[in-house]
N, CA, C and O atoms as a GROMACS GRO file, in nm:
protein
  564
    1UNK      N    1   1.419   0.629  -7.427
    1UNK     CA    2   1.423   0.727  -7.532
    1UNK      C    3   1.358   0.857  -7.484
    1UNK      O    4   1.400   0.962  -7.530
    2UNK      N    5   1.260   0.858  -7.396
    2UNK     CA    6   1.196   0.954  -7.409
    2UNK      C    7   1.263   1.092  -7.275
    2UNK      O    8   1.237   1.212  -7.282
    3UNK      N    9   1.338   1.033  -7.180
    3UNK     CA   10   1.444   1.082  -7.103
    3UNK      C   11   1.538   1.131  -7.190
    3UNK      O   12   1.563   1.249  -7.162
    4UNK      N   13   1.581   1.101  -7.255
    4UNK     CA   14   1.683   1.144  -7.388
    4UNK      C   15   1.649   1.276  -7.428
    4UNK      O   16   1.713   1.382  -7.422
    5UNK      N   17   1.490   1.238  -7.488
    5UNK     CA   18   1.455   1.341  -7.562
    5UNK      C   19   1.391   1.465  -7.469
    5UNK      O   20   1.363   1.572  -7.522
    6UNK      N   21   1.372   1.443  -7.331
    6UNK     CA   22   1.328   1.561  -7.247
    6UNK      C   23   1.486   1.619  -7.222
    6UNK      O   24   1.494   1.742  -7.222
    7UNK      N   25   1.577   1.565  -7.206
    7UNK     CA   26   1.727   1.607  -7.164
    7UNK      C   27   1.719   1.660  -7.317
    7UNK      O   28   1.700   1.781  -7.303
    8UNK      N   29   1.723   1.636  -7.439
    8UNK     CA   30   1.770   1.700  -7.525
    8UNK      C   31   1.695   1.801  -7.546
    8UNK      O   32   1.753   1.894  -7.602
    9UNK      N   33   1.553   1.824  -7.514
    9UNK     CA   34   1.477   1.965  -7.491
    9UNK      C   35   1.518   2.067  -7.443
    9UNK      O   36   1.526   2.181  -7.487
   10UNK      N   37   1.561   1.992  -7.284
   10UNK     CA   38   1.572   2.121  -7.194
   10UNK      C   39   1.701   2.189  -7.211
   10UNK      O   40   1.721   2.298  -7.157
   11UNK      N   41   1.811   2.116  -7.299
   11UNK     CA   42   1.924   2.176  -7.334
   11UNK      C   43   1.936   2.266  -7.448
   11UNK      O   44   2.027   2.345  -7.475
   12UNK      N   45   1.798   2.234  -7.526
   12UNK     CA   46   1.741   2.348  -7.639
   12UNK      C   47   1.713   2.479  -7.580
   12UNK      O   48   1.741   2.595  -7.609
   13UNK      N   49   1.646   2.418  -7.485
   13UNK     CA   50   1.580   2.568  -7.398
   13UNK      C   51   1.659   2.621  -7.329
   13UNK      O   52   1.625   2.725  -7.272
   14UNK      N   53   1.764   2.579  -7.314
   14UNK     CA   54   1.861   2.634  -7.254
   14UNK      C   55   1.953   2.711  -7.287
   14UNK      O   56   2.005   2.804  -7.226
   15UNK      N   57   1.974   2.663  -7.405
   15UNK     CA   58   2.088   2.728  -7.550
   15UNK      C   59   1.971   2.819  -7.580
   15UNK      O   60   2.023   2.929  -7.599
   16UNK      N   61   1.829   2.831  -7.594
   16UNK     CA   62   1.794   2.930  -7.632
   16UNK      C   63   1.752   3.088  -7.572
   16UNK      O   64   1.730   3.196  -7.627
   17UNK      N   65   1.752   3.026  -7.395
   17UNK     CA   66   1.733   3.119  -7.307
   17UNK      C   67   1.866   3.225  -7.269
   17UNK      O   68   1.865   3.346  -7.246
   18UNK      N   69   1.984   3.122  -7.274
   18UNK     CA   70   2.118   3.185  -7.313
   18UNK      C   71   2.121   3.258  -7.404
   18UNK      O   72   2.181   3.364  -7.388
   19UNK      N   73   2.063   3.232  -7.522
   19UNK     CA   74   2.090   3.351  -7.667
   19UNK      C   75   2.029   3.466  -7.612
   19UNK      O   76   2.086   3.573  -7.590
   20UNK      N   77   1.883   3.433  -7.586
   20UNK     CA   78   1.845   3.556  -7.544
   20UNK      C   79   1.904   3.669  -7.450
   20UNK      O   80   1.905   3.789  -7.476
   21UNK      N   81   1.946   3.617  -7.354
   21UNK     CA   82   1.989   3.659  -7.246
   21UNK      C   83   2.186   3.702  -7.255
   21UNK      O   84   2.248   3.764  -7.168
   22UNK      N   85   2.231   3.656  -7.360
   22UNK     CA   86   2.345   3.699  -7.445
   22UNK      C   87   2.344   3.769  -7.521
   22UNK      O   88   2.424   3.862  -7.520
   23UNK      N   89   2.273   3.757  -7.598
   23UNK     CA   90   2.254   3.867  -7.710
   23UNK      C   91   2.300   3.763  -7.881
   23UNK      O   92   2.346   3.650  -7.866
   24UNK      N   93   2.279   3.822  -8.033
   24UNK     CA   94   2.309   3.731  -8.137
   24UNK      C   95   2.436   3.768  -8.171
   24UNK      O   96   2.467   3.763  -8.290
   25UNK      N   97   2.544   3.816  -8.062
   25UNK     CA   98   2.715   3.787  -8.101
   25UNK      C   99   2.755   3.656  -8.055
   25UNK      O  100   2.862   3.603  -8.084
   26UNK      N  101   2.673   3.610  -7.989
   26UNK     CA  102   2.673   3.467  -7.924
   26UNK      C  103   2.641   3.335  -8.008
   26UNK      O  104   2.691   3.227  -7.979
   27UNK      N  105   2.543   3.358  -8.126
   27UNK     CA  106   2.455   3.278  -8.166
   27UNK      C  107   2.534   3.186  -8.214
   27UNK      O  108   2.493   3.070  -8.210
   28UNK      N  109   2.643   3.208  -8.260
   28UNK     CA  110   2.709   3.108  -8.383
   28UNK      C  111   2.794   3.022  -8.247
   28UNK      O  112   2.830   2.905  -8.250
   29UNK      N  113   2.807   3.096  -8.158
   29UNK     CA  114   2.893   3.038  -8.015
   29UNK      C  115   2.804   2.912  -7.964
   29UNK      O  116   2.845   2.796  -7.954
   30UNK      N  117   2.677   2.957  -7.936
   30UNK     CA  118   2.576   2.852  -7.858
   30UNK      C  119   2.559   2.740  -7.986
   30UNK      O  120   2.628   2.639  -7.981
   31UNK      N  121   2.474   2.758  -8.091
   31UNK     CA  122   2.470   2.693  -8.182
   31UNK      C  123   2.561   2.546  -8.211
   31UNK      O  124   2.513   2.433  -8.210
   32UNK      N  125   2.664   2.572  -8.229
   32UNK     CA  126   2.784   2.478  -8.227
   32UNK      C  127   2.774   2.430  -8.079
   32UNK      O  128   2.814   2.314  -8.086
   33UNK      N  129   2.750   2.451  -7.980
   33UNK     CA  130   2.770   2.410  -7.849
   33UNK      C  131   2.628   2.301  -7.840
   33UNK      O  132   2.631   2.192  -7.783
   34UNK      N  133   2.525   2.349  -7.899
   34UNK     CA  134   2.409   2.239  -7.896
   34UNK      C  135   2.443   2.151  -8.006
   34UNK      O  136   2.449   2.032  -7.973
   35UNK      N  137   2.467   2.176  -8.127
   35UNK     CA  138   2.516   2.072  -8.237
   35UNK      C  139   2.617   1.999  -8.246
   35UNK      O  140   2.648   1.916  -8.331
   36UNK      N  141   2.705   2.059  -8.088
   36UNK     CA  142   2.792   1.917  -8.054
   36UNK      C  143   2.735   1.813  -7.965
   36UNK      O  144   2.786   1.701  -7.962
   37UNK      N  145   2.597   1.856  -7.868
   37UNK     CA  146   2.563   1.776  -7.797
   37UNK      C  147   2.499   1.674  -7.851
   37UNK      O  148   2.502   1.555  -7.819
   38UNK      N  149   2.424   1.743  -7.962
   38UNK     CA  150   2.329   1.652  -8.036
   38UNK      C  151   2.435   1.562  -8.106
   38UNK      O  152   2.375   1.462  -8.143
   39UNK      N  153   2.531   1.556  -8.132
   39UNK     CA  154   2.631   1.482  -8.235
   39UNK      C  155   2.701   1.377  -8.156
   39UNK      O  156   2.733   1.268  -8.204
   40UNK      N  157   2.726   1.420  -8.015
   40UNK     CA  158   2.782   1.300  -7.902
   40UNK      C  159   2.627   1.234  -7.882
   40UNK      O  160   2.630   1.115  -7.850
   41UNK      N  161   2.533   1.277  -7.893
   41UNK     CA  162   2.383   1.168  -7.851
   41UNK      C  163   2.401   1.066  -7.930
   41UNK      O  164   2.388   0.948  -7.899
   42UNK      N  165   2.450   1.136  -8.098
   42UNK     CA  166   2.445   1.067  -8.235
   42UNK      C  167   2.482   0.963  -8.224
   42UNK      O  168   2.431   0.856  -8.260
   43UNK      N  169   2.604   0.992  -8.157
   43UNK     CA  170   2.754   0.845  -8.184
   43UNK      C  171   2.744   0.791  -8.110
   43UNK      O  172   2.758   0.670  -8.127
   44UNK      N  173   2.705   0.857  -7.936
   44UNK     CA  174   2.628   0.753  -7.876
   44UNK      C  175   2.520   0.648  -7.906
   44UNK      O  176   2.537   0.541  -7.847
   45UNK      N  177   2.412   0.658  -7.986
   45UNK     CA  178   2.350   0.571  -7.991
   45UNK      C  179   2.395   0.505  -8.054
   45UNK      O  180   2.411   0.389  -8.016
   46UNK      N  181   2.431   0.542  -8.164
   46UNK     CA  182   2.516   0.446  -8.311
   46UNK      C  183   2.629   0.361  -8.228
   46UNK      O  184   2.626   0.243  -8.264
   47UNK      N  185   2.715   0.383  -8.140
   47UNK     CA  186   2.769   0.293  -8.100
   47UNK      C  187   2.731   0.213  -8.025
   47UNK      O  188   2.777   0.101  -8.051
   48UNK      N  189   2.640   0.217  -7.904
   48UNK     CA  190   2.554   0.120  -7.874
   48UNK      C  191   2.453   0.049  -7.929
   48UNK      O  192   2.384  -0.022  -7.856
   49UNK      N  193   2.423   0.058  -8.082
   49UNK     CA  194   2.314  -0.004  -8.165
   49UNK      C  195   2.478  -0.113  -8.244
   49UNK      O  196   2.474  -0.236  -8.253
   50UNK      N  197   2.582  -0.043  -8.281
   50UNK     CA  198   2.693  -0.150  -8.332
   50UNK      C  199   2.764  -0.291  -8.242
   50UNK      O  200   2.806  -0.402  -8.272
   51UNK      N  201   2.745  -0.205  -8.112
   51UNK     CA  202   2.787  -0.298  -8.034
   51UNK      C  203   2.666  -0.377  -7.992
   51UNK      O  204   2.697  -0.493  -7.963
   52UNK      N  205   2.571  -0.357  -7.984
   52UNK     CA  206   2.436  -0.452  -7.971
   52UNK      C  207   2.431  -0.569  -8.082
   52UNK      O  208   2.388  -0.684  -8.074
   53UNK      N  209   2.500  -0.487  -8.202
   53UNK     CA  210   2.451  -0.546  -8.340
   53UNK      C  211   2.600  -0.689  -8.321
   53UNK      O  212   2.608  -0.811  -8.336
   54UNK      N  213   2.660  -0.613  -8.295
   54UNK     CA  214   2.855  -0.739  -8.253
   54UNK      C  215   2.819  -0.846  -8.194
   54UNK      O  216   2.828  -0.963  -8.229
   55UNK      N  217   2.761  -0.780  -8.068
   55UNK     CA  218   2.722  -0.907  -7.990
   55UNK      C  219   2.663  -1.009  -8.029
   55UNK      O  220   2.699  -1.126  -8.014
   56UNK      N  221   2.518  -0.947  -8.106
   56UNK     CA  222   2.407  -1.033  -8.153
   56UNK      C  223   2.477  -1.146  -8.231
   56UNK      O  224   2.447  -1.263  -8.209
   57UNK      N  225   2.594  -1.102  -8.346
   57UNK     CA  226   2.658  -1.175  -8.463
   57UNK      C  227   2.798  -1.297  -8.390
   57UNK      O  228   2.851  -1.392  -8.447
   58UNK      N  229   2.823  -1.239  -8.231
   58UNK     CA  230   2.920  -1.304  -8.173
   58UNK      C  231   2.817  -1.447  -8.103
   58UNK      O  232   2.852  -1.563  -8.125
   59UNK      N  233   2.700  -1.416  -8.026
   59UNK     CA  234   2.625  -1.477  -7.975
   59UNK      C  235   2.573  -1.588  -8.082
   59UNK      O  236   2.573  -1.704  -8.039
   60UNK      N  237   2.526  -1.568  -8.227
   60UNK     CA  238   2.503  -1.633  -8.301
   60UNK      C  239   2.596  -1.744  -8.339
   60UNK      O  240   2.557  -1.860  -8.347
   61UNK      N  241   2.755  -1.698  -8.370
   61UNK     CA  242   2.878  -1.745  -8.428
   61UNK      C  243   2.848  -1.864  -8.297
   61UNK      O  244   2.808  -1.980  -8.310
   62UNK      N  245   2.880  -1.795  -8.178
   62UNK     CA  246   2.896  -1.922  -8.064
   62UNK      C  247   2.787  -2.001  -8.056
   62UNK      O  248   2.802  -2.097  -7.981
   63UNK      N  249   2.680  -1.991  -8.110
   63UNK     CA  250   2.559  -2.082  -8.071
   63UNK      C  251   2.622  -2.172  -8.204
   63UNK      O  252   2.652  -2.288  -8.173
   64UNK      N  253   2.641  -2.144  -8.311
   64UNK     CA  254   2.650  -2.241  -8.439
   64UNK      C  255   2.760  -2.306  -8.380
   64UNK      O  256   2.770  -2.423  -8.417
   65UNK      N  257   2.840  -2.272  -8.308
   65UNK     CA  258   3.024  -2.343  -8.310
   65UNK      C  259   2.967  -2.441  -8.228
   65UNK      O  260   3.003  -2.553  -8.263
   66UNK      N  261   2.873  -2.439  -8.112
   66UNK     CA  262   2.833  -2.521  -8.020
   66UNK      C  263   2.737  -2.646  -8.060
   66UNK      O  264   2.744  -2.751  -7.997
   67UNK      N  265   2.636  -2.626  -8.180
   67UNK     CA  266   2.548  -2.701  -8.235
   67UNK      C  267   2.591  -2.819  -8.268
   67UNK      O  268   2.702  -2.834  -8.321
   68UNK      N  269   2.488  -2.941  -8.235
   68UNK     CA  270   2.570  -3.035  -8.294
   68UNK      C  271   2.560  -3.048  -8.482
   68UNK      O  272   2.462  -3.022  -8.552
   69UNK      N  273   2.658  -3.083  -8.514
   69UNK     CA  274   2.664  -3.070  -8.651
   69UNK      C  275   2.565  -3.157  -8.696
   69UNK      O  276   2.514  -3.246  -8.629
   70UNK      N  277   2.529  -3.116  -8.863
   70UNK     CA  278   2.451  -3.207  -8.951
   70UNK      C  279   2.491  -3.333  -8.941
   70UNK      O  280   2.455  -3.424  -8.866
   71UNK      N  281   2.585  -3.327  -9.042
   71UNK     CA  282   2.652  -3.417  -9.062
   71UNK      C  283   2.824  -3.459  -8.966
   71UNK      O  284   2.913  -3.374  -8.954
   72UNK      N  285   2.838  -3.635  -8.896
   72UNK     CA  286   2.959  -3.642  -8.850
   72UNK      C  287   3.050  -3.665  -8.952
   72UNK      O  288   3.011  -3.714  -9.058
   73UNK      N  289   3.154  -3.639  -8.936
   73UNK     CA  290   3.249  -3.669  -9.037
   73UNK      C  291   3.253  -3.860  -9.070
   73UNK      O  292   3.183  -3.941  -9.009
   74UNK      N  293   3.330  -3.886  -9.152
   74UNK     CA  294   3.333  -4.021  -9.152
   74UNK      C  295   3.385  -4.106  -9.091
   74UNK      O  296   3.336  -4.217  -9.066
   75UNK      N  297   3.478  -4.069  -9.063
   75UNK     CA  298   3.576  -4.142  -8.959
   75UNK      C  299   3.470  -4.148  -8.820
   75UNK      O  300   3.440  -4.261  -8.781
   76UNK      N  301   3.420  -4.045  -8.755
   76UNK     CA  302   3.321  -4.093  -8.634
   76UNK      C  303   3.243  -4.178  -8.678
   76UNK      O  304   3.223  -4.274  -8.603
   77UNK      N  305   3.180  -4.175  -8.795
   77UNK     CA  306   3.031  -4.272  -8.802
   77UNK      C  307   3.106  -4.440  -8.825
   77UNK      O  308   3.056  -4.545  -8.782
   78UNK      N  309   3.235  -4.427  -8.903
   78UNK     CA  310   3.312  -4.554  -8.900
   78UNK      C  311   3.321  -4.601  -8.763
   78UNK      O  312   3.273  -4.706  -8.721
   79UNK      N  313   3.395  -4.502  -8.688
   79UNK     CA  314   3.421  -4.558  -8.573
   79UNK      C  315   3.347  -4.593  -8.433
   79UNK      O  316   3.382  -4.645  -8.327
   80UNK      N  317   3.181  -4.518  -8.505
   80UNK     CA  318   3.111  -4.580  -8.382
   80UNK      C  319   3.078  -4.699  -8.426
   80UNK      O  320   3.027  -4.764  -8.334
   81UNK      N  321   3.088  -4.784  -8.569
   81UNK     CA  322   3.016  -4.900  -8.642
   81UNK      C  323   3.105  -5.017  -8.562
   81UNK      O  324   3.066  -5.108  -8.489
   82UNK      N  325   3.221  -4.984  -8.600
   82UNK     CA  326   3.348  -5.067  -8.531
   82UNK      C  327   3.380  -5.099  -8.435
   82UNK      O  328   3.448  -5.200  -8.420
   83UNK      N  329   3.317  -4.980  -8.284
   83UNK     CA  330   3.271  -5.041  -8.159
   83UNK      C  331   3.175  -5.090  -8.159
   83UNK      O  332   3.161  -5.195  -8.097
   84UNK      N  333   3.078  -5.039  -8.224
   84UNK     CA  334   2.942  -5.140  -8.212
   84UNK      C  335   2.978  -5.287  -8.229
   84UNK      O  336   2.931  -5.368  -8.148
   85UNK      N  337   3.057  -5.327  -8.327
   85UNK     CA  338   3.010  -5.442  -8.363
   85UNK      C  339   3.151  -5.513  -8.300
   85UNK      O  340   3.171  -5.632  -8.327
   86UNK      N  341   3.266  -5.427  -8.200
   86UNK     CA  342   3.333  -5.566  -8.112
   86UNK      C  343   3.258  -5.543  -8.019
   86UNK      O  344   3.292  -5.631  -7.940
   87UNK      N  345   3.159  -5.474  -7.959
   87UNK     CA  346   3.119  -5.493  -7.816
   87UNK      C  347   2.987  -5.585  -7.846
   87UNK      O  348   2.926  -5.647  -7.759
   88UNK      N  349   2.952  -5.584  -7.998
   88UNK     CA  350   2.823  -5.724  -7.992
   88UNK      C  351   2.871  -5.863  -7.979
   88UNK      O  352   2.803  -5.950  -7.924
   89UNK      N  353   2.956  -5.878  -8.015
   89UNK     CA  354   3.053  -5.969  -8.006
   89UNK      C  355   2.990  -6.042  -7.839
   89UNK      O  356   2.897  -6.121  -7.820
   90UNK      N  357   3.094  -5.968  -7.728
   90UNK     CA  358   3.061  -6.037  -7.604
   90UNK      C  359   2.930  -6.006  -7.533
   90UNK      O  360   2.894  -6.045  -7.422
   91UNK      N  361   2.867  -5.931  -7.617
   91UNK     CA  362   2.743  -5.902  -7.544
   91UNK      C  363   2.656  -6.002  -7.604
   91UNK      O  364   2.574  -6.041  -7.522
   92UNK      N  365   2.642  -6.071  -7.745
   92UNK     CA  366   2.585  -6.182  -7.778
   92UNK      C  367   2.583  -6.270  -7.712
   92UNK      O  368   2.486  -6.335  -7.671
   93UNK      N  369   2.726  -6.288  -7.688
   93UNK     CA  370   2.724  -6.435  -7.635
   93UNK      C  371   2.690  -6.420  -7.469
   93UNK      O  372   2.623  -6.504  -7.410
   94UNK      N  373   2.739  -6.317  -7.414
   94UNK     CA  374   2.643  -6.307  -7.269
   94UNK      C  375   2.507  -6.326  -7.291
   94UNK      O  376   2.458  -6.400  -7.206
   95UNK      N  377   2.422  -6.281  -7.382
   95UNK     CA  378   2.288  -6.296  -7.445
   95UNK      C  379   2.242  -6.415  -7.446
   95UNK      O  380   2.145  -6.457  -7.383
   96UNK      N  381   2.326  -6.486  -7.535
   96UNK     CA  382   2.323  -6.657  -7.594
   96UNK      C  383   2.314  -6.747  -7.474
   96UNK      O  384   2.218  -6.818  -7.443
   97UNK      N  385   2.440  -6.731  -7.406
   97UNK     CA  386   2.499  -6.824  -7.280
   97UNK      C  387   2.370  -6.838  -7.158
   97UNK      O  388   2.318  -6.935  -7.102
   98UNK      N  389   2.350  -6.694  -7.148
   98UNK     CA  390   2.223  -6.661  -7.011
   98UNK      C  391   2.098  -6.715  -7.071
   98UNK      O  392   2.040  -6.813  -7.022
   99UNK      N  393   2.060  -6.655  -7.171
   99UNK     CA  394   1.915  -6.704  -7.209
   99UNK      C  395   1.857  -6.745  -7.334
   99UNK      O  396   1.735  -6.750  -7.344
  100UNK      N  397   1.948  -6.779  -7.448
  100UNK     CA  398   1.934  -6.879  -7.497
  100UNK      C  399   1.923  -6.776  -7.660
  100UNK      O  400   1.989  -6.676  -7.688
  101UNK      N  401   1.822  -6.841  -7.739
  101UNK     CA  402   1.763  -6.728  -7.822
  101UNK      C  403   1.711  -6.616  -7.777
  101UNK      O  404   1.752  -6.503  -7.804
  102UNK      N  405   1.641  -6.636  -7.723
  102UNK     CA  406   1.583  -6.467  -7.668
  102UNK      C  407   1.643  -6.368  -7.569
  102UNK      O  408   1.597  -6.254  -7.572
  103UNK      N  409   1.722  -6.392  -7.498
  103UNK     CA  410   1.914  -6.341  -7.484
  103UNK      C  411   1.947  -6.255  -7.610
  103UNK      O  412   1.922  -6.135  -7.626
  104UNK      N  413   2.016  -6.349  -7.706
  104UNK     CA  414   2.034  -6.286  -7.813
  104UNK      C  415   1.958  -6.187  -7.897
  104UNK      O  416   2.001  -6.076  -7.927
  105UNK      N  417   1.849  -6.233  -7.930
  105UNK     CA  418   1.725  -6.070  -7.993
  105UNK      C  419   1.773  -6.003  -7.938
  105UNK      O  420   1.860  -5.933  -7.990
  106UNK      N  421   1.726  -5.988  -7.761
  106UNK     CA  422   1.743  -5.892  -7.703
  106UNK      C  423   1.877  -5.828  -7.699
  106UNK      O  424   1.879  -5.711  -7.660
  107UNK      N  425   2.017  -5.897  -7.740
  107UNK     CA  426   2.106  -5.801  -7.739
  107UNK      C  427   2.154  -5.755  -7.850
  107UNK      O  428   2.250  -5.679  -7.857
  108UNK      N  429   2.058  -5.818  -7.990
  108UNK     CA  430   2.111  -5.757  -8.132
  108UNK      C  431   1.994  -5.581  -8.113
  108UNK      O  432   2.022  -5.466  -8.148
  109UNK      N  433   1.879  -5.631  -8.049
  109UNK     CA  434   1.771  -5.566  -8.056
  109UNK      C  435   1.824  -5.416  -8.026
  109UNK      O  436   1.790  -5.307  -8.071
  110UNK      N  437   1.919  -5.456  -7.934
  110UNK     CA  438   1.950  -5.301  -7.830
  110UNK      C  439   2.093  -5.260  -7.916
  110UNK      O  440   2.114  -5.138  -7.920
  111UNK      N  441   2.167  -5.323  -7.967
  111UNK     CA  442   2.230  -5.333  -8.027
  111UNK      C  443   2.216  -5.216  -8.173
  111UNK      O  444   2.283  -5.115  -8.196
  112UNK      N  445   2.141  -5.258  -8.227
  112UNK     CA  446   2.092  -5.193  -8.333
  112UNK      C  447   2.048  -5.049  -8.267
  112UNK      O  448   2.103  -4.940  -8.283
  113UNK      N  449   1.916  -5.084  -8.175
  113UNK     CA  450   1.898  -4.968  -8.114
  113UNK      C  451   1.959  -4.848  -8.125
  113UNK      O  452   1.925  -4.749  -8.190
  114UNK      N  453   2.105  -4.872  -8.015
  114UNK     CA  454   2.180  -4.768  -8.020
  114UNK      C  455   2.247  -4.705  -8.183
  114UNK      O  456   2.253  -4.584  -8.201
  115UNK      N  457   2.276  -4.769  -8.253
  115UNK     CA  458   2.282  -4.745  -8.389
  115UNK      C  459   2.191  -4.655  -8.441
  115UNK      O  460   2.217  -4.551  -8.501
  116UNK      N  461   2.094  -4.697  -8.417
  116UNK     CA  462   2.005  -4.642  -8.502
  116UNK      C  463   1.987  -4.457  -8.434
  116UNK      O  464   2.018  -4.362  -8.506
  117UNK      N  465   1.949  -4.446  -8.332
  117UNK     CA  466   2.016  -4.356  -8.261
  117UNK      C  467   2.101  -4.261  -8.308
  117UNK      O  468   2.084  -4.151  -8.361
  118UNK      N  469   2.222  -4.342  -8.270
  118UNK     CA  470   2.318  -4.261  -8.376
  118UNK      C  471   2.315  -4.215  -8.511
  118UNK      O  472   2.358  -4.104  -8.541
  119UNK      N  473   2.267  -4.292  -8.593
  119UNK     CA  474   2.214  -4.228  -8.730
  119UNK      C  475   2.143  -4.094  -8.690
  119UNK      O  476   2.174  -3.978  -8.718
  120UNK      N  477   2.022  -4.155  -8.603
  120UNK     CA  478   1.912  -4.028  -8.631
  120UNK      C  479   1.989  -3.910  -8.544
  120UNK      O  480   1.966  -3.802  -8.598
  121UNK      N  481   2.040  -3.901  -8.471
  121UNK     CA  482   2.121  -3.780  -8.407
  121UNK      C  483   2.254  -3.701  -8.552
  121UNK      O  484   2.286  -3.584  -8.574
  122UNK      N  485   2.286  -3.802  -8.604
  122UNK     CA  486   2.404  -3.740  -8.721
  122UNK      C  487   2.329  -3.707  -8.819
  122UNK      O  488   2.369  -3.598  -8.860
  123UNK      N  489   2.234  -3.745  -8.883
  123UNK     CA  490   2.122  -3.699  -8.978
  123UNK      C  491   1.993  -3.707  -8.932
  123UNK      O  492   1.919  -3.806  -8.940
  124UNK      N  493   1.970  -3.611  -8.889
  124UNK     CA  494   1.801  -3.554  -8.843
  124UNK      C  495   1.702  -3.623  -8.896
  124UNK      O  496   1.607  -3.682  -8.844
  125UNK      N  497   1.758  -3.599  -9.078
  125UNK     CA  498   1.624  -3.587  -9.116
  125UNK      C  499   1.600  -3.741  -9.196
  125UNK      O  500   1.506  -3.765  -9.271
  126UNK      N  501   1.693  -3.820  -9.166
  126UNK     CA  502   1.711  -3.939  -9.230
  126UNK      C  503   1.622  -4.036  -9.166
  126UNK      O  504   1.621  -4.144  -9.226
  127UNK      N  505   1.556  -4.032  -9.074
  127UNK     CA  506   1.418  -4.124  -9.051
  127UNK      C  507   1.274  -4.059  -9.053
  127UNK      O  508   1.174  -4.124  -9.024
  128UNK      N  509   1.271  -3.894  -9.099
  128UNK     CA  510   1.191  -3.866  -9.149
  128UNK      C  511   1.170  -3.802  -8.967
  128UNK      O  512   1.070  -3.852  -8.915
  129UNK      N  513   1.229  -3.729  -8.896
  129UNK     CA  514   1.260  -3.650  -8.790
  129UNK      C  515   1.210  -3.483  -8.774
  129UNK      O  516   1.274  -3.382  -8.801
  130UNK      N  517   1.133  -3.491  -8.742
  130UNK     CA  518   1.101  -3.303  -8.720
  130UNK      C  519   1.146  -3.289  -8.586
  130UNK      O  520   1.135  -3.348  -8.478
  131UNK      N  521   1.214  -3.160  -8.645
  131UNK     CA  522   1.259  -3.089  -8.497
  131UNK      C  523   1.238  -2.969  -8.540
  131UNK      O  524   1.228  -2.917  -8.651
  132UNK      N  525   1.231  -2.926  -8.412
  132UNK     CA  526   1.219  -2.763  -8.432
  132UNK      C  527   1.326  -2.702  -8.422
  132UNK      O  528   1.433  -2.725  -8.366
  133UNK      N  529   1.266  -2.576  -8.517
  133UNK     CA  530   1.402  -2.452  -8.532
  133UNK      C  531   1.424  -2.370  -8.432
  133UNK      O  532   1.354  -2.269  -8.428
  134UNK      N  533   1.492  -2.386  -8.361
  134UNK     CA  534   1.572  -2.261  -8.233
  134UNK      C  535   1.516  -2.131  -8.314
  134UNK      O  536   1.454  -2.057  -8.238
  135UNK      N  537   1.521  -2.093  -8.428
  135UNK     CA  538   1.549  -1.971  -8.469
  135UNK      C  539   1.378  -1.936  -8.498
  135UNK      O  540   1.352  -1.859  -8.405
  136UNK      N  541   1.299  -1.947  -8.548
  136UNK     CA  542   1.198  -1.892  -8.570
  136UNK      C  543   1.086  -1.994  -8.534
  136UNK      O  544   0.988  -1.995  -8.609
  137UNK      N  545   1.089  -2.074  -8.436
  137UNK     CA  546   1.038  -2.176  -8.403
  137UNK      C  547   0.920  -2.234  -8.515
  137UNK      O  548   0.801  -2.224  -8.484
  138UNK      N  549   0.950  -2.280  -8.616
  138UNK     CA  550   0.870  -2.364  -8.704
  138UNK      C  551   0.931  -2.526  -8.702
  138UNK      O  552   1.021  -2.575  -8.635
  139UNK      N  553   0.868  -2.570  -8.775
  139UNK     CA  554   0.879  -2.710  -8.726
  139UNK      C  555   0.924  -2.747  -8.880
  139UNK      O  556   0.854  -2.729  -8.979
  140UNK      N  557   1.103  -2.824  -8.878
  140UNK     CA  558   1.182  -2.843  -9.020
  140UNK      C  559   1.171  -3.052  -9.034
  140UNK      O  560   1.127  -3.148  -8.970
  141UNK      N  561   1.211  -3.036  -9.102
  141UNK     CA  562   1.217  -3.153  -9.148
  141UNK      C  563   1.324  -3.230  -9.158
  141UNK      O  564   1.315  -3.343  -9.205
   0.00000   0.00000   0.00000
């Protein structure tokens, strides 16, 4: 800014050393010649504060499109339930067969696990989950 404003000085002093040195048949000539410069600074900045401002609202749009959502739709949360529960299937009984009862815990255990998981990733706040806000870093619920 402050390069700006020494360039927009010395072009004052310049338009004004010209008047002098022209004479006041000039004045209304120079005048308009500085109040166009000052008017391209104008729209200059204003268009680089709009296009700063575009970006900011484009950068935002793409961060939300990218986020993982709140909520999955239903059909995903169906359809991760529905693999879950044919792949417990042979993973039980690999469980069962190898080591007996405690085989099995261990593969309902992990089983669930991943479930549960999945819940808390599709609803945050459904096991009582704080995460923090990207945006003003406070801590949500």
């Amino acid at each position: 800014m402050e390069a700006r404003d020494t360039d927009l000085k010395k072009d004052l002093d310049a338009t004004l050393q010209t008047r002098r040195e022209l004479g006041e048949e000039y004045e209304s000539a120079l005048v308009d010649s500085f109040l166009e410069k000052v008017d391209q600074r104008i729209d200059g900045a204003v268009e680089r504060r709009v296009r700063r401002q575009f970006a900011e609202q484009q950068m935002v749009a793409a961060r939300d499109a990218r986020s993982p959502r709140a909520t999955d739709s239903w059909g995903e949360r169906f359809g991760f339930g529905i693999v879950s529960l044919v792949l417990a299937i042979p993973l039980s009984a690999i469980g069962a067969g190898t080591a007996h009862l405690p085989g099995l815990i261990v593969s309902w255990v992990g089983i669930v696990g991943v479930n549960v998981v999945q819940a808390a990733r599709s609803h945050p706040g459904l096991f009582g989950i704080r995460r923090r806000s990207s945006k003003d870093g406070d801590w949500t619920e």
